[in-house]
MIDOSE-1310 file (N, C-alpha, C; in nm, 2 decimals, decimal comma, always signed):
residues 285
xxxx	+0,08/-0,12/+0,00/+0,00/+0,00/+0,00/+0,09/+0,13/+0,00; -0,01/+0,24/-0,03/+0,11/+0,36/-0,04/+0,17/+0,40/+0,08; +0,10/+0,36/+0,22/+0,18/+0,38/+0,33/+0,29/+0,38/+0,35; +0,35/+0,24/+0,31/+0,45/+0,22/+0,29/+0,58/+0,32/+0,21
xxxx	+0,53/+0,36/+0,12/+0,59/+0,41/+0,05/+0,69/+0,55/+0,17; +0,62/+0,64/+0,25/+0,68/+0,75/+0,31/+0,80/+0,66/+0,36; +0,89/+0,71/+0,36/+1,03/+0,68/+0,41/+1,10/+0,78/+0,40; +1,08/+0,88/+0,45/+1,22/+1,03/+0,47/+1,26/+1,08/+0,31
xxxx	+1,16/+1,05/+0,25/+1,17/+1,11/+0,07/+1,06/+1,17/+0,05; +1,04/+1,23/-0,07/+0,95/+1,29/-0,13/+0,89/+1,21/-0,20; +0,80/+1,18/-0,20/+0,74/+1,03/-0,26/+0,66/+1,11/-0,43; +0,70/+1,05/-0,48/+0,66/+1,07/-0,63/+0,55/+1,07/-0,72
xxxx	+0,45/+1,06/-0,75/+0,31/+1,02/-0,84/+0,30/+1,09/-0,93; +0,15/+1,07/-0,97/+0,13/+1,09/-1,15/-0,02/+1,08/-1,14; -0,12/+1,11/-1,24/-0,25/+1,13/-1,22/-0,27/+1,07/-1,43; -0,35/+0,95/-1,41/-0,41/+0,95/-1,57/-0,52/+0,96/-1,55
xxxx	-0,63/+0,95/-1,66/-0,79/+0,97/-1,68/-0,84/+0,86/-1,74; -0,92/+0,75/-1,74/-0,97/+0,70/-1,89/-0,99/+0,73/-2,01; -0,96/+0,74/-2,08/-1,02/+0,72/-2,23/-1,20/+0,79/-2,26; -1,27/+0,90/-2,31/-1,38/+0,86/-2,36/-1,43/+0,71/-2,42
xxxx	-1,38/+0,72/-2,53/-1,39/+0,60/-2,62/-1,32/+0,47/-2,55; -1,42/+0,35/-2,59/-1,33/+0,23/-2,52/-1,27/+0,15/-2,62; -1,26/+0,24/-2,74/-1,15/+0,17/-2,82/-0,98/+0,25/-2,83; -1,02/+0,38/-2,74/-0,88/+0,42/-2,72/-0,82/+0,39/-2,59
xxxx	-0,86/+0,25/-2,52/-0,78/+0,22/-2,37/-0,69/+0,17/-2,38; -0,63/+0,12/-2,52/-0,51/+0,07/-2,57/-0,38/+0,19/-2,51; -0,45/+0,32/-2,59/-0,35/+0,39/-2,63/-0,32/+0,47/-2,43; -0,40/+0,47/-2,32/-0,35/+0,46/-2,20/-0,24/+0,36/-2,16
xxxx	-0,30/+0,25/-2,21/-0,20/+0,15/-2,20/-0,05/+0,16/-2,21; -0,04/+0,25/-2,33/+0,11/+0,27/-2,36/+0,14/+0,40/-2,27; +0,06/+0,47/-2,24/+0,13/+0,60/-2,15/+0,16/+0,54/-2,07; +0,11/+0,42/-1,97/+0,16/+0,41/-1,87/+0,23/+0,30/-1,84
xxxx	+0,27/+0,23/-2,00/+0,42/+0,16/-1,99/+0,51/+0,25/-2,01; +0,51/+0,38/-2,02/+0,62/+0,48/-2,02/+0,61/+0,53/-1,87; +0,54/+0,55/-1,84/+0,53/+0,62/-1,68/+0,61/+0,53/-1,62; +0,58/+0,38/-1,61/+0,63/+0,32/-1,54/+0,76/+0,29/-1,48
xxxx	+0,86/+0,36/-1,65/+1,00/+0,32/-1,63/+1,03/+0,45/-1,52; +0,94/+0,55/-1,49/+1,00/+0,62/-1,36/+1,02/+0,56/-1,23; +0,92/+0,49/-1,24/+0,93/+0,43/-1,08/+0,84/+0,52/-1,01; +0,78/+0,53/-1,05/+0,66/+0,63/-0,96/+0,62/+0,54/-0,84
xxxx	+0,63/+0,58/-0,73/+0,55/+0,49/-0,58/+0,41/+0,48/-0,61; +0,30/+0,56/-0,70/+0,22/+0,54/-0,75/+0,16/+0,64/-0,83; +0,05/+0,54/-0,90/-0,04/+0,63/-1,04/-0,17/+0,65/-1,01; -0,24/+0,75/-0,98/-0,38/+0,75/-0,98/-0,46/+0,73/-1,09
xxxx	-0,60/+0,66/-1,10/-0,68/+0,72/-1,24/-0,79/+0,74/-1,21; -0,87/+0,88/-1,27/-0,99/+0,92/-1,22/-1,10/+0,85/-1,25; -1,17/+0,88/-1,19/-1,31/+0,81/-1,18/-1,43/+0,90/-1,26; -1,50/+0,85/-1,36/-1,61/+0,94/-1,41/-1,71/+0,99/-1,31
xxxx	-1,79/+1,13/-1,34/-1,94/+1,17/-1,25/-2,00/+1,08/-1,26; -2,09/+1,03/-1,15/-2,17/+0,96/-1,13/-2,18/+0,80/-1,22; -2,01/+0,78/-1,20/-2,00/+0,60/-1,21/-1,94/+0,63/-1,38; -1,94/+0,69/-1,52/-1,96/+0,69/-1,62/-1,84/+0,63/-1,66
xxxx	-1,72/+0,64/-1,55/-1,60/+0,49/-1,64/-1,56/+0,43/-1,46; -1,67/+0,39/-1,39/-1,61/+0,35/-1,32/-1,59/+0,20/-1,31; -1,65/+0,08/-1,44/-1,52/-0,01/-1,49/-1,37/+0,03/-1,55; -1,41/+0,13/-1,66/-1,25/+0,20/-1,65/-1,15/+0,20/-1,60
xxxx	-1,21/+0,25/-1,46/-1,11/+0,29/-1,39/-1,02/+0,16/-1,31; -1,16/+0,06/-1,24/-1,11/-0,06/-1,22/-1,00/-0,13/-1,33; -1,05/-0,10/-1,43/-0,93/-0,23/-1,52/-0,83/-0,14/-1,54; -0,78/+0,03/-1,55/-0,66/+0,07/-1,57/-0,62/+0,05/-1,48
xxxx	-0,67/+0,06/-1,34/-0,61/+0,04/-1,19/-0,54/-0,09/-1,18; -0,64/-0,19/-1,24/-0,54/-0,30/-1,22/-0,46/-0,37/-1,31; -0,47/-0,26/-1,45/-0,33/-0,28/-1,52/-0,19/-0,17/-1,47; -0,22/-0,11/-1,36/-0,12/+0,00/-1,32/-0,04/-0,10/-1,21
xxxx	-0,16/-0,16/-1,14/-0,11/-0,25/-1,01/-0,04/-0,38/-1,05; -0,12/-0,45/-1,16/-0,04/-0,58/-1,15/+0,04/-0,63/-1,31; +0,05/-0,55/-1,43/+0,12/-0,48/-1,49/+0,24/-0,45/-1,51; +0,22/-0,33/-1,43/+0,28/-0,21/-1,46/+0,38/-0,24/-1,31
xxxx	+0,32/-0,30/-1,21/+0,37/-0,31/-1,04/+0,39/-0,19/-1,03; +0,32/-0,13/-1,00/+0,36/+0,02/-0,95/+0,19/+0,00/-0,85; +0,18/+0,03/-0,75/+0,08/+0,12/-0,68/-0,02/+0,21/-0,75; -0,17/+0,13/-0,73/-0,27/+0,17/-0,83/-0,35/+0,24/-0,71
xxxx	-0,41/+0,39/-0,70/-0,51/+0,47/-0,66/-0,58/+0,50/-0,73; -0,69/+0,43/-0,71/-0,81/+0,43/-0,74/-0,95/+0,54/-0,71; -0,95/+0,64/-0,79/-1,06/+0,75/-0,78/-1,20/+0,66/-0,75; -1,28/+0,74/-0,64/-1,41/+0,75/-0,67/-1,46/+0,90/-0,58
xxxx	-1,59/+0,91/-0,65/-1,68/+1,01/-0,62/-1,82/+0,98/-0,55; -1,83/+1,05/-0,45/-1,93/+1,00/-0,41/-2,10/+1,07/-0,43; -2,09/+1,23/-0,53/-2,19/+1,22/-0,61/-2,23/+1,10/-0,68; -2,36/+1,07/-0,72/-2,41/+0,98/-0,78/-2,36/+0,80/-0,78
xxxx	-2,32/+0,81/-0,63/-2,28/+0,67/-0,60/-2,37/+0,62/-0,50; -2,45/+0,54/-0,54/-2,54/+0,41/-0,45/-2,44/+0,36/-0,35; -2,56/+0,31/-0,27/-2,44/+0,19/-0,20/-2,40/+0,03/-0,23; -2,49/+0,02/-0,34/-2,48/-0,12/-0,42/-2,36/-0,04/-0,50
xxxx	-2,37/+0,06/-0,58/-2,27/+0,10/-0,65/-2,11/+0,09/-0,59; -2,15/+0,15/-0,46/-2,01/+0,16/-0,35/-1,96/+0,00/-0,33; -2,03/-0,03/-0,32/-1,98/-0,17/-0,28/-1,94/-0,26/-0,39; -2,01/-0,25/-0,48/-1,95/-0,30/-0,67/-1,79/-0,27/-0,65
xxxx	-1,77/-0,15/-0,69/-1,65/-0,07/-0,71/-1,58/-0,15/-0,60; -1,59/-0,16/-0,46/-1,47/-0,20/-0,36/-1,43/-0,35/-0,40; -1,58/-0,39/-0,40/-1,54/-0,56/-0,42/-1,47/-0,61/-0,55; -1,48/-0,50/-0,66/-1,39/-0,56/-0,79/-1,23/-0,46/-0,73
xxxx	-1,23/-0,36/-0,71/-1,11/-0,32/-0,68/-0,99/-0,43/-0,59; -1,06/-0,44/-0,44/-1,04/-0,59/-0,41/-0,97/-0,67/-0,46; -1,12/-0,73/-0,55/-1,04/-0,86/-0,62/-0,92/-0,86/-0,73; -0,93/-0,79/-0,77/-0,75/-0,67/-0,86/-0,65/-0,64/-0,76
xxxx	-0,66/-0,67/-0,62/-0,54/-0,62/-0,57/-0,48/-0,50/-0,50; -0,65/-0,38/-0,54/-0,58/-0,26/-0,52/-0,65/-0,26/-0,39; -0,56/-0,18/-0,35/-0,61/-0,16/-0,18/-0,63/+0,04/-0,13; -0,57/+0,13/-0,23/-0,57/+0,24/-0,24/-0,68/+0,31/-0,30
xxxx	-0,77/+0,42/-0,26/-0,85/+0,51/-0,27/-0,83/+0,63/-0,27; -0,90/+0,73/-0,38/-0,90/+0,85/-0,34/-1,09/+0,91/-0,31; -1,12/+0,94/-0,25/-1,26/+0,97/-0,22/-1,30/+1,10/-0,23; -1,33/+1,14/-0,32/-1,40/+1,24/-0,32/-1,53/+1,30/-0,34
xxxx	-1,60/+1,42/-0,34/-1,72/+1,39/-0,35/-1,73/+1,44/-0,51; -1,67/+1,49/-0,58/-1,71/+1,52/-0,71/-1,85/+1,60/-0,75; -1,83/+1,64/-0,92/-1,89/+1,72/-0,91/-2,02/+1,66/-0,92; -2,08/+1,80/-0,98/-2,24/+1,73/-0,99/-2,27/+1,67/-1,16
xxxx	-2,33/+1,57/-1,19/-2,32/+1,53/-1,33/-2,44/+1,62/-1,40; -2,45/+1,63/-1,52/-2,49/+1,75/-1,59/-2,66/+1,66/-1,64; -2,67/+1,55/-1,63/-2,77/+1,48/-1,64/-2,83/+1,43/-1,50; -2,78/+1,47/-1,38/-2,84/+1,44/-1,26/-2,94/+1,58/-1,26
xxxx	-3,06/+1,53/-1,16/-3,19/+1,66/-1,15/-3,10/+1,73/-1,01; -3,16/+1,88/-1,00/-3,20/+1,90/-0,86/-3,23/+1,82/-0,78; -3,34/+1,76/-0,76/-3,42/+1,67/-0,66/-3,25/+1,55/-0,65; -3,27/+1,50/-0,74/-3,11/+1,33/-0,70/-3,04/+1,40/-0,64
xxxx	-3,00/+1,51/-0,71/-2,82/+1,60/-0,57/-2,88/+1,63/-0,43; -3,00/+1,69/-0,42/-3,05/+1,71/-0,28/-3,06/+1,61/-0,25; -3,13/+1,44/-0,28/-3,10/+1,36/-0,19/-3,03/+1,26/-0,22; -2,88/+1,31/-0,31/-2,80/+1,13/-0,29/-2,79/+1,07/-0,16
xxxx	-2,70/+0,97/-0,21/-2,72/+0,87/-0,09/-2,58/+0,94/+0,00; -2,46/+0,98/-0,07/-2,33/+1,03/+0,00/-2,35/+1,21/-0,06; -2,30/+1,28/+0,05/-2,30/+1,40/+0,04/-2,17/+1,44/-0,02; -2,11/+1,39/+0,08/-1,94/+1,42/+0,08/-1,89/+1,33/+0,10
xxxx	-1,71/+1,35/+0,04/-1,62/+1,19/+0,06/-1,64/+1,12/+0,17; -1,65/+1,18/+0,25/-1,61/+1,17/+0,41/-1,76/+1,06/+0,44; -1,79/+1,09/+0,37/-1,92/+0,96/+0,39/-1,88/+0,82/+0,35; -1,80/+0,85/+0,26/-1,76/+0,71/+0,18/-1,65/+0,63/+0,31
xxxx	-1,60/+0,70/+0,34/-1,49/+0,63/+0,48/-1,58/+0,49/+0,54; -1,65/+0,54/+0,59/-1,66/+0,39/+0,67/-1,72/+0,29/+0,61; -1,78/+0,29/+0,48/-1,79/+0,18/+0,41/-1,68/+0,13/+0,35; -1,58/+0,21/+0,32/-1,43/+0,19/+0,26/-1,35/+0,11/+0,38
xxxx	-1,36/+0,15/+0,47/-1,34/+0,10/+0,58/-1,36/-0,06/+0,64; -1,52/-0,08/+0,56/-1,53/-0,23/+0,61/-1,49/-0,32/+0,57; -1,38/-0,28/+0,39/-1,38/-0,38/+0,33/-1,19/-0,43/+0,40; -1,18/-0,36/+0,50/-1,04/-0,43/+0,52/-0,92/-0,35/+0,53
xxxx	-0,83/-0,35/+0,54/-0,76/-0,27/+0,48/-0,71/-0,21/+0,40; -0,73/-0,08/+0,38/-0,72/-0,01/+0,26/-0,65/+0,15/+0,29; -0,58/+0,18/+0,17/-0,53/+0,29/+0,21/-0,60/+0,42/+0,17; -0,66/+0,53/+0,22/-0,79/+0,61/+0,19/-0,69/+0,72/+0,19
xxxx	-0,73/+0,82/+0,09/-0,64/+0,92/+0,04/-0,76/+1,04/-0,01; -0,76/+1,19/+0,05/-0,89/+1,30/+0,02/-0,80/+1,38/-0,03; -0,90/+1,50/-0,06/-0,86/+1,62/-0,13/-0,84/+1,72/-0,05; -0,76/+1,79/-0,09/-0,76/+1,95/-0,03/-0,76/+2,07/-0,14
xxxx	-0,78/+2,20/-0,08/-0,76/+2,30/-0,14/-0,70/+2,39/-0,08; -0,54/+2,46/-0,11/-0,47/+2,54/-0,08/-0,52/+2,70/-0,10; -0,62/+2,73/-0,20/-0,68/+2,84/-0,24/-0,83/+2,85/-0,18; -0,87/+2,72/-0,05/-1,03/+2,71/-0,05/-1,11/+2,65/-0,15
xxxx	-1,19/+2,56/-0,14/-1,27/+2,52/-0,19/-1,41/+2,60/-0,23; -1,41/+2,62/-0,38/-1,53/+2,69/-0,46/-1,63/+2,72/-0,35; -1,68/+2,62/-0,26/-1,86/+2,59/-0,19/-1,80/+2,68/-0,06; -1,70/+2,65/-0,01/-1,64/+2,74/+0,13/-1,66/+2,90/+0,14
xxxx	-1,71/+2,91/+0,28/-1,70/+3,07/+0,29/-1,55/+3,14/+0,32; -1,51/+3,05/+0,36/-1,36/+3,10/+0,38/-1,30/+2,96/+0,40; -1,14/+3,01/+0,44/-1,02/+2,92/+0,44/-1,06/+2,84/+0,58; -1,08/+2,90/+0,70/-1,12/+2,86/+0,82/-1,20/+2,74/+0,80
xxxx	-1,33/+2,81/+0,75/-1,42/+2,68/+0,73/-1,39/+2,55/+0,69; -1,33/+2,58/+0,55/-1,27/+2,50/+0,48/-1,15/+2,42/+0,54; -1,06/+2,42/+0,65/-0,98/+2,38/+0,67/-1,06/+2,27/+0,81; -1,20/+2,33/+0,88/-1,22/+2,28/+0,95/-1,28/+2,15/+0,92
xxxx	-1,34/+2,17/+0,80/-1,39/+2,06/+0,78/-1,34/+1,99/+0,72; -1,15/+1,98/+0,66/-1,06/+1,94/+0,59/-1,02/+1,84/+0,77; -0,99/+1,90/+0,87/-1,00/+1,84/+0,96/-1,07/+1,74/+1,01; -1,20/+1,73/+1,00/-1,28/+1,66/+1,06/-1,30/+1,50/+1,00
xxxx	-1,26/+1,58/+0,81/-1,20/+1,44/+0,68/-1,12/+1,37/+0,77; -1,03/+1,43/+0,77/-0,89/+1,36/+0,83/-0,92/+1,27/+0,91; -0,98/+1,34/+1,05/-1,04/+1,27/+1,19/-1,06/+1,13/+1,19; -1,17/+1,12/+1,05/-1,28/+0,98/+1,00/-1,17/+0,93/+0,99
xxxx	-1,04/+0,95/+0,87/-1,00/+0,84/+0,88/-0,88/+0,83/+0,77; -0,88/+0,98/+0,68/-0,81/+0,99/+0,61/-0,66/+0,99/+0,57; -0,58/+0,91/+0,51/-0,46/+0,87/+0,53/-0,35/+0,97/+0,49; -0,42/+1,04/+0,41/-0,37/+1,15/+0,33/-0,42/+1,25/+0,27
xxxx	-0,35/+1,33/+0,22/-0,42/+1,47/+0,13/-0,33/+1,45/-0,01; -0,40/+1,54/-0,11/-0,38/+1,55/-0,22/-0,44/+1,69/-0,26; -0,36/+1,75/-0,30/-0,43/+1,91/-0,32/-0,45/+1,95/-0,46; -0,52/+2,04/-0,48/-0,58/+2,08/-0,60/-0,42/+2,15/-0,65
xxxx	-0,44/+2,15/-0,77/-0,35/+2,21/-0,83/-0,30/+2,37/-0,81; -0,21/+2,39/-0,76/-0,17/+2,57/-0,74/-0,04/+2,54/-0,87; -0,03/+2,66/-0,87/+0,11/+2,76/-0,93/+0,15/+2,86/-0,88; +0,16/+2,92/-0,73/+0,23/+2,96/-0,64/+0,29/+2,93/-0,53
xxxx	+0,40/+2,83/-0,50/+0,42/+2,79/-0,41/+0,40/+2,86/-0,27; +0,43/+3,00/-0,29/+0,37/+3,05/-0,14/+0,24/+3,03/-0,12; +0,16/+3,00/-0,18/+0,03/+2,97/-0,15/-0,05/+2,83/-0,10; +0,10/+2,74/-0,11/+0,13/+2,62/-0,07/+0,15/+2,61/+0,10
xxxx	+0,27/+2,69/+0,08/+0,33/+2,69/+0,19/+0,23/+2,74/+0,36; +0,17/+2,86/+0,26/+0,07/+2,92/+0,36/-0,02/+2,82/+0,40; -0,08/+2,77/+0,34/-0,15/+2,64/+0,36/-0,10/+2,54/+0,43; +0,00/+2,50/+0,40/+0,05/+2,37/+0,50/+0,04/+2,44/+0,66
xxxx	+0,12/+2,57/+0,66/+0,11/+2,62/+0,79/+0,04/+2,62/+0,86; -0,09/+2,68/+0,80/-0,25/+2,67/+0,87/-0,29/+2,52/+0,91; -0,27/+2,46/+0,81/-0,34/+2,29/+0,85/-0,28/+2,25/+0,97; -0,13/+2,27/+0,95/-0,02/+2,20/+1,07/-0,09/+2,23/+1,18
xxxx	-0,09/+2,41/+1,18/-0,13/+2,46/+1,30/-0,28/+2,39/+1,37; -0,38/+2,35/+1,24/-0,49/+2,28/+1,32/-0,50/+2,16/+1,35; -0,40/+2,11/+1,38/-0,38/+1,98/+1,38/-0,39/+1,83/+1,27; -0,40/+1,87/+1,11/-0,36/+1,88/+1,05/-0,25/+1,77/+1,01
xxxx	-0,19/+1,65/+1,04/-0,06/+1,56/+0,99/-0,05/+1,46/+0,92; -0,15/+1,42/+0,88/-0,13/+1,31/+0,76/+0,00/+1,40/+0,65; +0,04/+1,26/+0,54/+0,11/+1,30/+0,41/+0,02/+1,45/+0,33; +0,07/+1,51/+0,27/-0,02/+1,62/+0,18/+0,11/+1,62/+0,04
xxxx	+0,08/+1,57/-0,10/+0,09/+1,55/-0,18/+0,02/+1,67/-0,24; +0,19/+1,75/-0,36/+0,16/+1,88/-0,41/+0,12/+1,86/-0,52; -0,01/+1,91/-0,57/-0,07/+1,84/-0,71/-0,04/+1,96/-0,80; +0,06/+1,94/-0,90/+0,12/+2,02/-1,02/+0,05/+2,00/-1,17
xxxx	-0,02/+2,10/-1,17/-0,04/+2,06/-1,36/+0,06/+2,17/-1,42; +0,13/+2,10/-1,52/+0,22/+2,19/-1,60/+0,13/+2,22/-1,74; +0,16/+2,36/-1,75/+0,04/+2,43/-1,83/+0,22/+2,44/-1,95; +0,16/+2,38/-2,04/+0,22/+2,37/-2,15/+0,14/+2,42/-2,32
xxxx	+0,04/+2,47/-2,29/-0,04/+2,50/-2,39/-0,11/+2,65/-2,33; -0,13/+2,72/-2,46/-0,21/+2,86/-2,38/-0,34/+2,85/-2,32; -0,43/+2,76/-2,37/-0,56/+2,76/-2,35/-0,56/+2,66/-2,28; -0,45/+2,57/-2,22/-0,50/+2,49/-2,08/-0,50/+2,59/-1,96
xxxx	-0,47/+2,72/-1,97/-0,44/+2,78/-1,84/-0,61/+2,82/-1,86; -0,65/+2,89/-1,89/-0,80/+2,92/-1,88/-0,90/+2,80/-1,85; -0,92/+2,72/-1,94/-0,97/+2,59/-1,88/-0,92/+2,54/-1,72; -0,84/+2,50/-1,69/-0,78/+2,48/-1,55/-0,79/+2,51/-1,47
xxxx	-0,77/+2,69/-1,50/-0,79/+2,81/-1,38/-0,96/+2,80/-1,37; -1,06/+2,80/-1,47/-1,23/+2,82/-1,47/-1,23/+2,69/-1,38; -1,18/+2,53/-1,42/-1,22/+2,43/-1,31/-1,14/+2,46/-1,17; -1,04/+2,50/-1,18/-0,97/+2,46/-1,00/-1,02/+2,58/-0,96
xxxx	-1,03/+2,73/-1,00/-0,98/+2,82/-0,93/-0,88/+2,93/-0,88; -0,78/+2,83/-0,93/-0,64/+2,87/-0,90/-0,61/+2,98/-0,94; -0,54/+3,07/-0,89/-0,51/+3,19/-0,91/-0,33/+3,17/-0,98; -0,34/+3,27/-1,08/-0,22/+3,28/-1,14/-0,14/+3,40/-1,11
xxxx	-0,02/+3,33/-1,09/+0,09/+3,45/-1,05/+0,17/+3,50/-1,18; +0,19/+3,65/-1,15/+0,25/+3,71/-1,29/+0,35/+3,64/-1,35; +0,44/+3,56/-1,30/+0,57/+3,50/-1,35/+0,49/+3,40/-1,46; +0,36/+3,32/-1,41/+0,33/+3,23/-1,51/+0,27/+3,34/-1,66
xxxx	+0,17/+3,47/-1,59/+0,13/+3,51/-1,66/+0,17/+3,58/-1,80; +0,31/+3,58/-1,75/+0,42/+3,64/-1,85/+0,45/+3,53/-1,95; +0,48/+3,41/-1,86/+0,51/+3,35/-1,96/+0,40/+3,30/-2,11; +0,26/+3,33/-2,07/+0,18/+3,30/-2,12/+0,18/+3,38/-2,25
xxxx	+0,21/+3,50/-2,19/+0,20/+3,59/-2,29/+0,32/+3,62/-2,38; +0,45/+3,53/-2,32/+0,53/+3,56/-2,43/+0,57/+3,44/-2,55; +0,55/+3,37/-2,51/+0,51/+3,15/-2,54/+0,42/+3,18/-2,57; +0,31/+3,20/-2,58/+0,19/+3,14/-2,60/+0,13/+3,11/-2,79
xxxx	+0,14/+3,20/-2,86/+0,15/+3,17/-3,00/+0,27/+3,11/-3,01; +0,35/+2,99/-2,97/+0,44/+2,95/-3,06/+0,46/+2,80/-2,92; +0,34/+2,71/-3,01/+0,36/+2,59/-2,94/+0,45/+2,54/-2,87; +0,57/+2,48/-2,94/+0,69/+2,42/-2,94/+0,76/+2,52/-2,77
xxxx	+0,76/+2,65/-2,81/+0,84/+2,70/-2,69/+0,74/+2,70/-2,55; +0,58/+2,71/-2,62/+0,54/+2,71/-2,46/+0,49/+2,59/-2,39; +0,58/+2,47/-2,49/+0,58/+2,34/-2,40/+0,71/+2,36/-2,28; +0,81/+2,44/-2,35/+0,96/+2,35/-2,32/+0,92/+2,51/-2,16
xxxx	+0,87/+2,61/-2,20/+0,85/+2,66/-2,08/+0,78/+2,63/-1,96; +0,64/+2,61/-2,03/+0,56/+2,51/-1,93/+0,65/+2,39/-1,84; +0,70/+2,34/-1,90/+0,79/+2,24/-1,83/+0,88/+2,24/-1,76; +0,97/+2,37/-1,80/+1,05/+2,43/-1,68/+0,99/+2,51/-1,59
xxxx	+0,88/+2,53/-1,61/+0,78/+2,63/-1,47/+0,75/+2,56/-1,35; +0,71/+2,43/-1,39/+0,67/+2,25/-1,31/+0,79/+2,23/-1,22; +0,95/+2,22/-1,34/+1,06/+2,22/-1,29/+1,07/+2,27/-1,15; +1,08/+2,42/-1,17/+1,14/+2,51/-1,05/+1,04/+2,48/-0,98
xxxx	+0,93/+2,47/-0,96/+0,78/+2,47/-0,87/+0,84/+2,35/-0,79; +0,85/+2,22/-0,88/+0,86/+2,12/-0,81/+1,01/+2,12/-0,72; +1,09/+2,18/-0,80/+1,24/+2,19/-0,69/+1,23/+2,25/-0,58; +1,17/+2,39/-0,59/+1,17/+2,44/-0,51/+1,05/+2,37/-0,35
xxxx	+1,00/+2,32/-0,42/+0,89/+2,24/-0,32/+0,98/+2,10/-0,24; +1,07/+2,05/-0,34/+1,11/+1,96/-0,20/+1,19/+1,98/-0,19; +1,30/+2,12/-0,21/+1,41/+2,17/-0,07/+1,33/+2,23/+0,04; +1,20/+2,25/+0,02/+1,12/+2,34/+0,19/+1,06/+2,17/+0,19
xxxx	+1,09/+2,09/+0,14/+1,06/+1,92/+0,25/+0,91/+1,90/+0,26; +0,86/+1,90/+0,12/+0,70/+1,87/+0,08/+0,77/+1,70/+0,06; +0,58/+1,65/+0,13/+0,59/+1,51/+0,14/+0,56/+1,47/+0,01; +0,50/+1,52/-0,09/+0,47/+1,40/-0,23/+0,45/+1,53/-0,33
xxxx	+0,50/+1,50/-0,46/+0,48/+1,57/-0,60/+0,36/+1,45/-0,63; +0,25/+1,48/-0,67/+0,17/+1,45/-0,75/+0,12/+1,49/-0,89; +0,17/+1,47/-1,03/+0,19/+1,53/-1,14/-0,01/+1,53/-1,19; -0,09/+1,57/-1,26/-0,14/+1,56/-1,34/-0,10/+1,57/-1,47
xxxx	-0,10/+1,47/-1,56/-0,04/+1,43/-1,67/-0,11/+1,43/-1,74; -0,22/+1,45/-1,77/-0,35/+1,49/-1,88/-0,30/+1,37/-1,98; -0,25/+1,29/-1,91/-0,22/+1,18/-2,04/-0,08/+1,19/-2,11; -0,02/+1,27/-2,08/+0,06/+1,30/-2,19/+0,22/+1,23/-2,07
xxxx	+0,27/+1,14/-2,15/+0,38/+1,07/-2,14/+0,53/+1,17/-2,11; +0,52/+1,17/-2,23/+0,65/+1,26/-2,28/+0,69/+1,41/-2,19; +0,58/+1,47/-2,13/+0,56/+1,58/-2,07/+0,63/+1,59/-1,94; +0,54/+1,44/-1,88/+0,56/+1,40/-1,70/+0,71/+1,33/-1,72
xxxx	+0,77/+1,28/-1,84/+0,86/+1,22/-1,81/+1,00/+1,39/-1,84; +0,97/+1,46/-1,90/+1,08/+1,56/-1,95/+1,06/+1,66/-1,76; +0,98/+1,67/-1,70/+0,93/+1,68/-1,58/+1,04/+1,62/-1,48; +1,05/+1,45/-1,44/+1,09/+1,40/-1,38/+1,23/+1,39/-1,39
xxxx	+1,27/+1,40/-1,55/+1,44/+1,44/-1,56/+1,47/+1,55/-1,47; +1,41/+1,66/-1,48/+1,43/+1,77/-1,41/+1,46/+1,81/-1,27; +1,40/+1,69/-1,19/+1,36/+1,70/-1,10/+1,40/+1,60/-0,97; +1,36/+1,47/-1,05/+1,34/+1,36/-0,99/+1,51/+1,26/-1,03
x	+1,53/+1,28/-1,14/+1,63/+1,18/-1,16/+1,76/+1,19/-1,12
């Protein structure tokens, strides 16, 4: 399990997606016989709204796990999740080997009514714990937000109830993607200070294209700091250069993150092989 993995390092990961199409799961297949040769301590892969690849996710999880041998985290959401559903998902997970989770509550699906969100059956991740819980041992892994979470009135709130995650049972954190490390850092301090100590894994998307930063920023939130903004603006019509910058932005973010002794780089890799691996030279090797 990833427990295991903390040992006085910075522990390493990676984040893939399924495939729309289920005639392109081949082509994940090969991203993450490339991932693999890093040695990542492990690979997450997301889970669709309300179940929509959550075989997906089971079969890439357990080509990541018994495969690939790398440590397979396994997304779920707990919008639009039954508890026959909850229990499907653990027991095939299970039987593949994986023993790691990420719980989240996810968003709302675009085909669920008013009436279903007011009364699913799980509100928030933190619901999912103790049925996650029965099946054994498992390693349970939530989310955080360094900038506050969208639904939060403030950071306070937000952290209190990031606390209370924890309490249930949570093994670890995983944060929403930033691009200012001080905004990192501010964060860990606050949590520390509330008691706050599980692992907290820094989740990096490297914006290597112009129009992933607006997409990104509209889903996470994230606020952009002028150093990226510049580079946006001086890269940005000319592909080729605003990959090789994007990449050295991740670079320095990620170096500079574990000389101040952050416990996990968590990459979001939108899939892209070549990207997370020109990343890890940088960085990791």
């Amino acid at each position: 399990m990833i427990n295991e993995k903390y040992n006085n390092k910075t522990v390493f990961s990676c984040e893939v997606f399924p495939p729309k199409r289920n005639d392109d799961i081949y082509e994940i297949y090969k991203t993450l016989d490339s991932l693999k040769l890093l040695k990542p301590d492990f690979i997450s892969v997301t889970y669709g709204a309300g179940g929509s690849n959550s075989k997906k996710t089971a079969t890439i999880a357990a080509y990541i796990q018994n495969i690939c041998e790398v440590e397979a985290l396994a997304h779920m959401t707990a919008v639009g999740m039954t508890e026959d559903m909850l229990k499907s998902l653990l027991f095939e997970l299970k039987k593949k080997g994986i023993q790691n989770v990420l719980a989240l509550r996810g968003d709302r699906p675009k085909t669920m009514t008013e009436e279903e969100f007011n009364n699913r059956t799980y509100r928030y991740a933190s619901d999912l714990i103790p049925e996650i819980r029965k099946q054994g041992e498992m390693f349970i892994a939530g989310a955080c937000y360094p900038e506050v979470h969208p639904e939060s009135k403030n950071q306070e709130e937000d952290i209190k109830y990031l606390k209370s995650k924890v309490d249930m049972g949570m093994d670890s954190l995983m944060t929403q993607m930033f691009f200012s490390n001080d905004v990192f850092y501010d964060f860990m301090e606050k949590i520390r200070k509330a008691g706050i100590n599980v692992p907290v894994h820094a989740g990096i998307m490297p914006i290597t294209a112009a129009n992933q930063l607006g997409t990104s920023v509209k889903l996470s939130g994230s606020s952009v700091p002028n150093e990226l903004s510049s580079i946006i603006a001086k890269y940005g019509e000319n592909p080729d250069d605003m990959k090789k910058a994007g990449i050295e932005y991740a670079i320095n973010q990620i170096n500079d993150l574990k000389k101040n002794g952050v416990d996990g780089i968590h990459i979001y890799t939108m899939n892209k092989a070549d990207i997370t691996m020109a990343i890890y030279e940088g960085t990791f090797a």
